[in-house]
SEZA-416971 format. One line per 8 residues: for each residue x, y, z of C-alpha. Coordinates in steps of 0.5 Angstrom, whole numbers, padded with zeros to 4 digits. Each point is the difference from the previous one (the first is absolute). Example, Ala and Ser with C-alpha at 12.3 -4.5 7.8 and 13.67 -1.06 7.14 Angstrom:
BEGIN
0025/-0009/0016; 0002/0007/-0002
***
This chain:
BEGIN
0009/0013/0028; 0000/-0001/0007; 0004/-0006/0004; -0003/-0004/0006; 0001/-0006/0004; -0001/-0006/-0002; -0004/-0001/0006; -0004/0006/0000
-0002/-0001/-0006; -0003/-0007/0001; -0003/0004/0006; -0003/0005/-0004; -0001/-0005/-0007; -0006/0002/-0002; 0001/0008/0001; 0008/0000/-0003
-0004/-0004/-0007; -0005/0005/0000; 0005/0006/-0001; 0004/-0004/-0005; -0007/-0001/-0004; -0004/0006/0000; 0007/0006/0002; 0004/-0005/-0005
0005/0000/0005; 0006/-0004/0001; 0001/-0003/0006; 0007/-0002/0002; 0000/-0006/0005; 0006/-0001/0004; 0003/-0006/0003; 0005/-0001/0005
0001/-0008/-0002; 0000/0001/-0008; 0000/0005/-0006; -0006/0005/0000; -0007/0000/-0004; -0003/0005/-0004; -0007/-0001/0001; -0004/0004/-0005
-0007/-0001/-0005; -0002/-0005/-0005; -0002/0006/-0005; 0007/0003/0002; 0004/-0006/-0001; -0004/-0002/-0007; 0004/0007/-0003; 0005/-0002/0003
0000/-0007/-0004; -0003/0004/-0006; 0006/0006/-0001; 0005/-0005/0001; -0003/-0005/-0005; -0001/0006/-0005; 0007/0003/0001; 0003/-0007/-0001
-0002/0000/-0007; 0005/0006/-0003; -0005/0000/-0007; -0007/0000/0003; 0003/0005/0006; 0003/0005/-0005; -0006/-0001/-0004; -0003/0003/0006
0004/0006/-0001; -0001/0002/-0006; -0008/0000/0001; 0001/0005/0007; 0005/0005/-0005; -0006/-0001/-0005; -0006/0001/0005; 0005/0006/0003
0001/0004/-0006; -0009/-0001/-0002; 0001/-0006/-0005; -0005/-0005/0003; -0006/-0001/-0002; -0007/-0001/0003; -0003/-0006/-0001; -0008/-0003/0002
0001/-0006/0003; -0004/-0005/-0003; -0006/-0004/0004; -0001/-0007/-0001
***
């Protein structure tokens, strides 16, 4: 994670973009006159949004759990998937 000047970055926009898209980094932009910003990826942001959706769900997230220790202790099952 890196921090930089909000006016560094909308100097250098395109590149700071390109580093949070293809280096998965997070960009902290800092503001004299307000709270900073984190700037990071759209693909970075949706697992974001997916790990917390999952995680609210105590059900589905402990679900979850159980598969990974079944997987770990080599109960999972290898499937074909079906063409349609």
């Amino acid at each position: 994670m890196i921090a930089r000047s909000f006016s560094n970055v909308r100097q250098n926009f395109k590149y700071y973009c390109d580093r949070a898209t293809e280096n998965f980094e997070k960009i902290i932009i800092t503001r004299e006159r307000g709270d900073n910003v984190v700037m990071l990826s759209e693909a970075e942001y949706n697992n974001l949004m997916e790990n917390l959706y999952v995680r609210s769900d105590p059900d589905y997230y402990n679900e979850l759990l159980q598969s990974i220790e079944q997987l770990k202790k080599g109960k999972g099952q290898k499937r074909d998937l079906l063409d349609e």
